[in-house]
C-alpha atoms as an extended CHARMM CRD file, in Angstrom:
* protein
*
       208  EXT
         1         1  UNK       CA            -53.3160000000       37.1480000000       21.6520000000  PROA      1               0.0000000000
         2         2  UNK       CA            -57.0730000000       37.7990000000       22.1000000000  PROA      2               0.0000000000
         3         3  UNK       CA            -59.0990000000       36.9040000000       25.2100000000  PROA      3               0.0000000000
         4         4  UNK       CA            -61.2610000000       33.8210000000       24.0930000000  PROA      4               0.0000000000
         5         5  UNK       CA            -65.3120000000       34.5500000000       23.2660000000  PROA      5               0.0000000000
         6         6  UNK       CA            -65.2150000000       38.4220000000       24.0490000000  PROA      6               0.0000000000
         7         7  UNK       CA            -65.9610000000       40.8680000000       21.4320000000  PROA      7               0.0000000000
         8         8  UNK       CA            -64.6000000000       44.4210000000       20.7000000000  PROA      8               0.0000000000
         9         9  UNK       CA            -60.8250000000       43.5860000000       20.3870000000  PROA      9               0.0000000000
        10        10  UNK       CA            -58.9130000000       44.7580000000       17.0330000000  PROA      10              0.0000000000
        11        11  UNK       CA            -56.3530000000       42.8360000000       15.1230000000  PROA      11              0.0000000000
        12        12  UNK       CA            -54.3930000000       44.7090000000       12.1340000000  PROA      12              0.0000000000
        13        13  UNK       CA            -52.7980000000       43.2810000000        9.0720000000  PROA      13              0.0000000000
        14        14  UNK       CA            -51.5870000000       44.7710000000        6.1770000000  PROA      14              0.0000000000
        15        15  UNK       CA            -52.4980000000       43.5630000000        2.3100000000  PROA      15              0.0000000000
        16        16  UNK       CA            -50.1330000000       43.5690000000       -0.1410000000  PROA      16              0.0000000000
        17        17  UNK       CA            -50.5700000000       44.1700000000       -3.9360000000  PROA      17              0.0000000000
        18        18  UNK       CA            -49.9470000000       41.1070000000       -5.8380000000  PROA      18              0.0000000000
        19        19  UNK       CA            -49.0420000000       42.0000000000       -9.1470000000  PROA      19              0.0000000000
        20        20  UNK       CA            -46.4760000000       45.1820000000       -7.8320000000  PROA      20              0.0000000000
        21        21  UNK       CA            -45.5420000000       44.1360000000       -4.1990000000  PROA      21              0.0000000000
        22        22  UNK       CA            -46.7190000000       47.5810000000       -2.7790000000  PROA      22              0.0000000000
        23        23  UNK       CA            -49.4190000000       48.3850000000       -0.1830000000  PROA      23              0.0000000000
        24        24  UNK       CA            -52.7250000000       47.5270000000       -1.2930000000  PROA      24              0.0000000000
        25        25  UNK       CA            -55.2180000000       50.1750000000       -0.6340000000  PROA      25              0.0000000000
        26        26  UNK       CA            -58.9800000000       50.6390000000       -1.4740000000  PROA      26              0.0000000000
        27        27  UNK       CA            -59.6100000000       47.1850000000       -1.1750000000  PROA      27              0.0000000000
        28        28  UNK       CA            -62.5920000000       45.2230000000       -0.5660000000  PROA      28              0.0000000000
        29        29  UNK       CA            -61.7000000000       42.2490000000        2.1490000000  PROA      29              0.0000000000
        30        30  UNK       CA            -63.4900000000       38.7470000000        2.7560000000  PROA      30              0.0000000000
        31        31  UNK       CA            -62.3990000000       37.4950000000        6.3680000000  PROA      31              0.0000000000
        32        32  UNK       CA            -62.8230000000       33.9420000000        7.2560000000  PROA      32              0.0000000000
        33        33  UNK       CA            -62.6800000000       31.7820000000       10.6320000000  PROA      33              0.0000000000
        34        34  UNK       CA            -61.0680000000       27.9900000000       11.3760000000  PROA      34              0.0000000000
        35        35  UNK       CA            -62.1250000000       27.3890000000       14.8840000000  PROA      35              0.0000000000
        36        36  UNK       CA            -59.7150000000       24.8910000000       16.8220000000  PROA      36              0.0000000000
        37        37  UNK       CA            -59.0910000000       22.9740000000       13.3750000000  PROA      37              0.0000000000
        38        38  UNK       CA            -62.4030000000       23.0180000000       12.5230000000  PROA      38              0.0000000000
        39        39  UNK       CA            -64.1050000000       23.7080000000        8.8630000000  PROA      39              0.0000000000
        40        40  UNK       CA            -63.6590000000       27.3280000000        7.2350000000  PROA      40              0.0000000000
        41        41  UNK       CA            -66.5540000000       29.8310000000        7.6180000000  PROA      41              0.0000000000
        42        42  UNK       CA            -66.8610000000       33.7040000000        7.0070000000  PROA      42              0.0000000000
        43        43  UNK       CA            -66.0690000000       36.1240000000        9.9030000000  PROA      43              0.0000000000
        44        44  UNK       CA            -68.8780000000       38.0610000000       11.2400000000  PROA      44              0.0000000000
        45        45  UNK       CA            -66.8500000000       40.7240000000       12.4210000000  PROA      45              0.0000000000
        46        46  UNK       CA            -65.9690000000       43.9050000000       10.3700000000  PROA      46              0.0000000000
        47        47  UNK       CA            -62.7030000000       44.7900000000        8.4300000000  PROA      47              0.0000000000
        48        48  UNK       CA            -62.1460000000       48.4870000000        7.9140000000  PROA      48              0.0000000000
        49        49  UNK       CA            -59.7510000000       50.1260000000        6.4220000000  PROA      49              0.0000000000
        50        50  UNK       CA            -57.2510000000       52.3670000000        8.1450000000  PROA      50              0.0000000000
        51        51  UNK       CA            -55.1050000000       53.6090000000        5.3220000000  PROA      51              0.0000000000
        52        52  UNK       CA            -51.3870000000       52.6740000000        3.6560000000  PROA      52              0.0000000000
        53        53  UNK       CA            -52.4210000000       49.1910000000        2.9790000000  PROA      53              0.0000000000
        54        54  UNK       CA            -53.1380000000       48.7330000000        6.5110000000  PROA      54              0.0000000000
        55        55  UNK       CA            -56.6530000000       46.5920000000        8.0340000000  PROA      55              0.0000000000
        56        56  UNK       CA            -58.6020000000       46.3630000000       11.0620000000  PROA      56              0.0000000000
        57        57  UNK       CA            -60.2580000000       43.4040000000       11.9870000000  PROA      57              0.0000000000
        58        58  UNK       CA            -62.8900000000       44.0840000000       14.8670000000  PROA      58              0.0000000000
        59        59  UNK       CA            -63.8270000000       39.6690000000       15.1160000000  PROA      59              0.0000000000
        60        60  UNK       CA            -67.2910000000       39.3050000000       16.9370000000  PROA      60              0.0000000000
        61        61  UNK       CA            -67.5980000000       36.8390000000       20.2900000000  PROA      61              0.0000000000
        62        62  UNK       CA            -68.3320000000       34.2940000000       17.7500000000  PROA      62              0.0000000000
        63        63  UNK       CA            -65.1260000000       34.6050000000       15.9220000000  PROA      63              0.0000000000
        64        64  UNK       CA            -63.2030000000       34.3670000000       19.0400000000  PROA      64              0.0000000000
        65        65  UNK       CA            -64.6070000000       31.1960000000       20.5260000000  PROA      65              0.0000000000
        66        66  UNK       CA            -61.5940000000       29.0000000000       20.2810000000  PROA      66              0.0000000000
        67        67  UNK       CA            -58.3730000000       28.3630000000       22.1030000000  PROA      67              0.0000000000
        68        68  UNK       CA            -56.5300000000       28.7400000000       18.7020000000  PROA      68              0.0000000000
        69        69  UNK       CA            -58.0430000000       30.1780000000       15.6710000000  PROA      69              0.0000000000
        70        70  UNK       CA            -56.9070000000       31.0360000000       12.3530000000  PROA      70              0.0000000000
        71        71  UNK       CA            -57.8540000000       33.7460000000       10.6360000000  PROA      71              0.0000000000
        72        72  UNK       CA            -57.6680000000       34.4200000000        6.6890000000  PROA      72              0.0000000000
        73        73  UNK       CA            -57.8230000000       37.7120000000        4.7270000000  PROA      73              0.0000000000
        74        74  UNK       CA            -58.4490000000       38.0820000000        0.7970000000  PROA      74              0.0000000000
        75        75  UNK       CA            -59.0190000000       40.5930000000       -1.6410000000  PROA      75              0.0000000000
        76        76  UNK       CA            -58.9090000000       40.8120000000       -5.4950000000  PROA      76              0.0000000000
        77        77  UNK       CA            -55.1970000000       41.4500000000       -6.3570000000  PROA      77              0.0000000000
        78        78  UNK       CA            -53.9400000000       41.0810000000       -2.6680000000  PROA      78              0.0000000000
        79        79  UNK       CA            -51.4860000000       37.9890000000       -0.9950000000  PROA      79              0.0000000000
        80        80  UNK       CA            -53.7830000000       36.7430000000        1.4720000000  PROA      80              0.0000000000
        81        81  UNK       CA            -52.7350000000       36.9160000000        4.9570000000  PROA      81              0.0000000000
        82        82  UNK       CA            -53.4990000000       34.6150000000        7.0100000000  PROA      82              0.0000000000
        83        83  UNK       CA            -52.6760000000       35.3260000000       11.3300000000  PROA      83              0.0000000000
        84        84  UNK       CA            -53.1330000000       32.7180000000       13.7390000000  PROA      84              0.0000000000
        85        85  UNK       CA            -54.5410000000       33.6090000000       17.0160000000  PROA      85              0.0000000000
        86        86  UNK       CA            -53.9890000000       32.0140000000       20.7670000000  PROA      86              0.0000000000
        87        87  UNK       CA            -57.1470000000       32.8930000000       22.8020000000  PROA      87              0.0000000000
        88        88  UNK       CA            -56.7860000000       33.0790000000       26.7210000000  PROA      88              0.0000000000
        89        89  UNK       CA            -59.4780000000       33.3470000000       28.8450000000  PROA      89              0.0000000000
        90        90  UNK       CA            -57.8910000000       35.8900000000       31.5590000000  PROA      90              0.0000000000
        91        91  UNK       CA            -58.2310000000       39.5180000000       30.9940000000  PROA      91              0.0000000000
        92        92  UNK       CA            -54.5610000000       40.7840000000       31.2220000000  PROA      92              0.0000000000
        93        93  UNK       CA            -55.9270000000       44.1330000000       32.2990000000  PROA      93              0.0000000000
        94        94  UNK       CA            -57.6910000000       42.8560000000       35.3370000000  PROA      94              0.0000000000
        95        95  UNK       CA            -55.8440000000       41.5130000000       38.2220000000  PROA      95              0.0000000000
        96        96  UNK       CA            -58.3120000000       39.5880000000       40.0100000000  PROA      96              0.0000000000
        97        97  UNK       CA            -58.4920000000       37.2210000000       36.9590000000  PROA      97              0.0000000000
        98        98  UNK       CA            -55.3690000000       36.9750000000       36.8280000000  PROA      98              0.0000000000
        99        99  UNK       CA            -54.9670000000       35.9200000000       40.5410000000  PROA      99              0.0000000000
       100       100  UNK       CA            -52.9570000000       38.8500000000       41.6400000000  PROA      100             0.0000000000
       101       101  UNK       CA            -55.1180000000       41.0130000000       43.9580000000  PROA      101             0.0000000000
       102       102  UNK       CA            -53.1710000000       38.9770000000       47.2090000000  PROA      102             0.0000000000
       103       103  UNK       CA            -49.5390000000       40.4890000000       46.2010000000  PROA      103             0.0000000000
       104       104  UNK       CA            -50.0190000000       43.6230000000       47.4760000000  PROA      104             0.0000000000
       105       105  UNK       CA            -49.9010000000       42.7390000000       50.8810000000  PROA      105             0.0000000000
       106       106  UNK       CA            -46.8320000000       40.9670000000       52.8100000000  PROA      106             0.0000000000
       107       107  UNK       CA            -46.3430000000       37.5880000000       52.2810000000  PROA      107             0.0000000000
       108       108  UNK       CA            -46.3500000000       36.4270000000       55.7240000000  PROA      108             0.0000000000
       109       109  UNK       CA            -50.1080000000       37.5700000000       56.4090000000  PROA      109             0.0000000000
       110       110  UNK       CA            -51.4210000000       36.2510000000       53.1800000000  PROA      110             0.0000000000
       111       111  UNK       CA            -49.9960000000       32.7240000000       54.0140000000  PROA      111             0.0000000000
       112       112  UNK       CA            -52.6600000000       32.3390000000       56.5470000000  PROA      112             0.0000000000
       113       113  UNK       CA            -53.4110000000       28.4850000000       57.0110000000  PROA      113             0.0000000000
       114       114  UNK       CA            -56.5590000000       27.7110000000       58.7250000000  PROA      114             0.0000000000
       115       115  UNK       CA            -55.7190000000       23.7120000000       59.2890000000  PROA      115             0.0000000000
       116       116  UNK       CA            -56.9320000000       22.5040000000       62.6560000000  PROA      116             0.0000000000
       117       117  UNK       CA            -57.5560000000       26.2920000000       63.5910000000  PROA      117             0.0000000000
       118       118  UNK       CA            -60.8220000000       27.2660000000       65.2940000000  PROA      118             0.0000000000
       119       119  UNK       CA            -60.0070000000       30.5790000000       64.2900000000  PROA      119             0.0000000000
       120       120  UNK       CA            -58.4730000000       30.2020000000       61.0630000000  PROA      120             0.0000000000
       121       121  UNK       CA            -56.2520000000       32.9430000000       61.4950000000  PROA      121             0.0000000000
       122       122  UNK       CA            -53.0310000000       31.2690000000       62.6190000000  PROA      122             0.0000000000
       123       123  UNK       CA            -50.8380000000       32.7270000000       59.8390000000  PROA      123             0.0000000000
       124       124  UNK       CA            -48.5110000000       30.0080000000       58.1900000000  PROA      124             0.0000000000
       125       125  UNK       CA            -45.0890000000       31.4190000000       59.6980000000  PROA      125             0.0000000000
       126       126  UNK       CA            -46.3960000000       31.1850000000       62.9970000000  PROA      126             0.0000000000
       127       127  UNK       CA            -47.0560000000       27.5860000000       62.6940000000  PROA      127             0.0000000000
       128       128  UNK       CA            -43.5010000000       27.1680000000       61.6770000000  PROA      128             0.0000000000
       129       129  UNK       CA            -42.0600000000       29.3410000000       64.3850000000  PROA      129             0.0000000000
       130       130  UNK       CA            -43.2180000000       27.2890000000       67.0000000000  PROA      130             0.0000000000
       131       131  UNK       CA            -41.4460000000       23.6390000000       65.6320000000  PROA      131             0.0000000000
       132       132  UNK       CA            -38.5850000000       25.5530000000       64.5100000000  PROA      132             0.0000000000
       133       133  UNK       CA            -38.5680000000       27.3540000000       68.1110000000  PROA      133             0.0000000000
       134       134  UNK       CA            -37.7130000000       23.7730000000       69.9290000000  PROA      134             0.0000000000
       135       135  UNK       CA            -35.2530000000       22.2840000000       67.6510000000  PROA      135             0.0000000000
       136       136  UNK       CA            -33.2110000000       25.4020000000       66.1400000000  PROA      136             0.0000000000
       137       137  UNK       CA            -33.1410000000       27.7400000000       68.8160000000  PROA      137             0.0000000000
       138       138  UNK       CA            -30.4270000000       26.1370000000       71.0400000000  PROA      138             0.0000000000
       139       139  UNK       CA            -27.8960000000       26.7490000000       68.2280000000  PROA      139             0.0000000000
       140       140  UNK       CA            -27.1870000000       30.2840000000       70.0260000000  PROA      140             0.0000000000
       141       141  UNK       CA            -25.1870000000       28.2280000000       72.6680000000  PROA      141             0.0000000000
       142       142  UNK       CA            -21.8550000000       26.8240000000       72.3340000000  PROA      142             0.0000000000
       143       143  UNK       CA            -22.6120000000       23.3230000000       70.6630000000  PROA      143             0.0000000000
       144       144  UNK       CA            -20.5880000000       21.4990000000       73.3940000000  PROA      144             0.0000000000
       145       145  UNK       CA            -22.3590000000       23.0860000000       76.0030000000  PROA      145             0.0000000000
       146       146  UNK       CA            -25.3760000000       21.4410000000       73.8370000000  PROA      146             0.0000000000
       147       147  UNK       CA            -24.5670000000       18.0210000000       74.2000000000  PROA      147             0.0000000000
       148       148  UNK       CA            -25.7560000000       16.7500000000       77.2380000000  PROA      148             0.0000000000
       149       149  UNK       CA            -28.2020000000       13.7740000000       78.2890000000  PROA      149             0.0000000000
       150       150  UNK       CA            -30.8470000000       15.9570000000       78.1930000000  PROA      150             0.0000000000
       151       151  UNK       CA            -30.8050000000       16.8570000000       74.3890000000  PROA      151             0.0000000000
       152       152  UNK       CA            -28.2870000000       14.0970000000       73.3210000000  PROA      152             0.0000000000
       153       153  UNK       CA            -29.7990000000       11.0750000000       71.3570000000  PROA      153             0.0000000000
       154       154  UNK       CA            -29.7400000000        7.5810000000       73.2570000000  PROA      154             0.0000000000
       155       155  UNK       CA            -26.9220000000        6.1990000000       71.6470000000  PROA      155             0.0000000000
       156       156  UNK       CA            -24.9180000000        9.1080000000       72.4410000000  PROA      156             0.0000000000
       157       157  UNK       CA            -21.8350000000        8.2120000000       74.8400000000  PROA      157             0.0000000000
       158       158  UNK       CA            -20.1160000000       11.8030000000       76.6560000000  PROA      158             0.0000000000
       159       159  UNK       CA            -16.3870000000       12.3880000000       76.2510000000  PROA      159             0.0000000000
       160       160  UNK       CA            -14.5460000000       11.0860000000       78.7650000000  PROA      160             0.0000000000
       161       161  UNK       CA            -13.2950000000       14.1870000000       81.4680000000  PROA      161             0.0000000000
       162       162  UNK       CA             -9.0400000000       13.5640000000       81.3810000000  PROA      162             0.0000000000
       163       163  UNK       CA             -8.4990000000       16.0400000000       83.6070000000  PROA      163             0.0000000000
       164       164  UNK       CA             -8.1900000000       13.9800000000       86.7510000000  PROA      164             0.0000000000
       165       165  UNK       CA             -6.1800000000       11.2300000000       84.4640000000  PROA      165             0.0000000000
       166       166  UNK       CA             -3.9870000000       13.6660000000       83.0820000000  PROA      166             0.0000000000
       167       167  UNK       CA             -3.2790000000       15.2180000000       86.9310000000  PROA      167             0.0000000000
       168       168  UNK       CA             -2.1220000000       11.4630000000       88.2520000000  PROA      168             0.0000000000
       169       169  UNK       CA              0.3430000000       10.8410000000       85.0890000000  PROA      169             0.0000000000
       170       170  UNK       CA              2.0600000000       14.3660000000       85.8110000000  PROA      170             0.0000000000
       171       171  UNK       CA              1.9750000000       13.3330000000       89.7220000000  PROA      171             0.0000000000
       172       172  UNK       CA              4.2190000000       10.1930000000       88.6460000000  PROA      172             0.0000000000
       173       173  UNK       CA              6.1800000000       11.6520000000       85.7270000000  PROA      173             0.0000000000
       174       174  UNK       CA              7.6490000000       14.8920000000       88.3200000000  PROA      174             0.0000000000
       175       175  UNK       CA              9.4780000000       12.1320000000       89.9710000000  PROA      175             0.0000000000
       176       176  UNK       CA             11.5150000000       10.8570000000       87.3390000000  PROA      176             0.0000000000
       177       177  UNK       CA             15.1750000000       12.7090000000       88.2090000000  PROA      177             0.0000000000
       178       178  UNK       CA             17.0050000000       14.3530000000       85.0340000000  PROA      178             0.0000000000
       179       179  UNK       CA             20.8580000000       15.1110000000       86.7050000000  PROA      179             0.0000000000
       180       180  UNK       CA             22.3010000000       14.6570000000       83.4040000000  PROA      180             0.0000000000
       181       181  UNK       CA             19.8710000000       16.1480000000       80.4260000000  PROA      181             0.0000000000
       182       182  UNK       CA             17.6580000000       13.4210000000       78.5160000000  PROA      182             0.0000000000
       183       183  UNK       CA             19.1280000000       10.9600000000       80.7910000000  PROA      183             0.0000000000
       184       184  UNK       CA             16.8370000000        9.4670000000       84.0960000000  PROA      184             0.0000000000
       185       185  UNK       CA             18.7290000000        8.9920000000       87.3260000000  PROA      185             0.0000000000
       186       186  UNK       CA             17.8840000000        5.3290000000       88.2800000000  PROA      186             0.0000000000
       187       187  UNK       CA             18.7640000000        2.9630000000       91.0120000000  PROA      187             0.0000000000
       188       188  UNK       CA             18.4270000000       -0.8680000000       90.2170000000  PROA      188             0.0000000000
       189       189  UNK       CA             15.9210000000       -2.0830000000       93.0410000000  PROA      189             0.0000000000
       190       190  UNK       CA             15.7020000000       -5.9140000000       91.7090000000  PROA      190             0.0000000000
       191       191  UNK       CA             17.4870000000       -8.2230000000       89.3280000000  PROA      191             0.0000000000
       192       192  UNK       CA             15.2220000000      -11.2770000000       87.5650000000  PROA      192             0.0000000000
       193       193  UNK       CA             13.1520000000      -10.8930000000       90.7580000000  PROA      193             0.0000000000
       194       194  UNK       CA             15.6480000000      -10.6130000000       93.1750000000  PROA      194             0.0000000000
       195       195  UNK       CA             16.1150000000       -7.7730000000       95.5140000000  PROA      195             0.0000000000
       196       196  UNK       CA             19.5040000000       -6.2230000000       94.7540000000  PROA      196             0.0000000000
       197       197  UNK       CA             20.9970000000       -5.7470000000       98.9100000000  PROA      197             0.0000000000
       198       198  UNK       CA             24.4780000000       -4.3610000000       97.5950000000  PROA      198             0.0000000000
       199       199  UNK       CA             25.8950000000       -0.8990000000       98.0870000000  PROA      199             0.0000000000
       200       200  UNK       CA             26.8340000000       -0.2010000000       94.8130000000  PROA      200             0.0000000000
       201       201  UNK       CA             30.6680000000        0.2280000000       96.2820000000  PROA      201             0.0000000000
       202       202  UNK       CA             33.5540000000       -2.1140000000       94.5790000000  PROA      202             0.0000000000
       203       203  UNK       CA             33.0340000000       -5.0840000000       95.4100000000  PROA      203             0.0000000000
       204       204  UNK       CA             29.8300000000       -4.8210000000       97.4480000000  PROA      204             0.0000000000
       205       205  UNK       CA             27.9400000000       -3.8950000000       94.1540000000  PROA      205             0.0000000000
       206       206  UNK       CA             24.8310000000       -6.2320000000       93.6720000000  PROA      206             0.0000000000
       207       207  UNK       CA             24.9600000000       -7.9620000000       97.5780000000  PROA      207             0.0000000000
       208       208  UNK       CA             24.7980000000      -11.5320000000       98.3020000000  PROA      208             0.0000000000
């Protein structure tokens, strides 16, 4: 990747005898430029060479103003090469073009939001505290202890207390009489709406 319209970058390629397959050395190279897709032209940088069949290509600002260029590389009895280049317009050694300069502090004071702020230096965490504050907060209590009228919705209805209903069935059930085990001691009080007047003796058992 080179950084798009700068000059003094360095591409390498290496040439390749065409006639034996080995490193091509000594050789005189002719360099040209498509541009984005656009018509071939000649280079106006400088090849050199470094040695072992190996090239540099120095490409001017000219030869770099694209987004994607190719670039092609002949010499007599050589393969050409040809490399295709993406361009980018940051500068991968400097962090402010790349956006980075703000990571070296703590995220929470870089997220400062100045919305609606006189001051603009309400950070954005302490905007959330606050909303967060009044509807999370509570959650520290037991969440029965939470449900009252005064944080319940409208259509909420509170349980019903059974402790005063479950103290009057026990006040009626420690009467029943148990002489014989699973069995209730009962006395017959009325028979089809009649009040039963007899002893329970022989012959005096219901009354008149």
């Amino acid at each position: 990747m080179l950084r798009k319209n700068v000059s003094g970058q360095h591409l390498t390629l290496c040439l390749v005898n065409a006639s034996t397959g080995a490193a091509l050395t000594g050789a005189t190279v002719t360099a040209y430029r498509s541009i984005d897709g656009a018509a071939q032209a000649a280079v106006t940088g400088t090849v050199t060479e470094k040695g072992n069949g190996q090239y540099d290509f120095a490409p001017s600002q000219a030869d770099t103003n694209g987004d994607l260029i190719g670039y092609l590389f002949t010499a007599t009895g050589a393969i050409p090469v040809n490399l295709a280049v993406r361009t980018t317009a940051a500068d991968l050694a400097n962090a402010t073009s790349l956006g980075l300069t703000n990571l070296d502090a703590a995220v929470s004071s870089r997220s400062t939001y100045a919305g609606g702020d006189t001051s603009g230096t309400t950070t954005l965490l302490a905007r959330l505290t606050a909303p967060r504050a009044a509807n999370l907060d509570n959650l520290d209590t037991l969440v029965s202890g939470r449900a009252s009228a005064s944080v319940a919705p409208s259509w909420y209805t509170a349980p019903v207390d059974v402790s005063a209903n479950v103290a009057s069935i026990k006040a009626k059930t420690d009467q029943l009489v148990f002489t014989v085990a699973g069995t209730v001691d009962s006395n017959i009080q009325r028979v089809n709406d009649i009040v039963v007047t007899g002893t329970g003796a022989p012959g005096d058992e219901w009354g008149s």
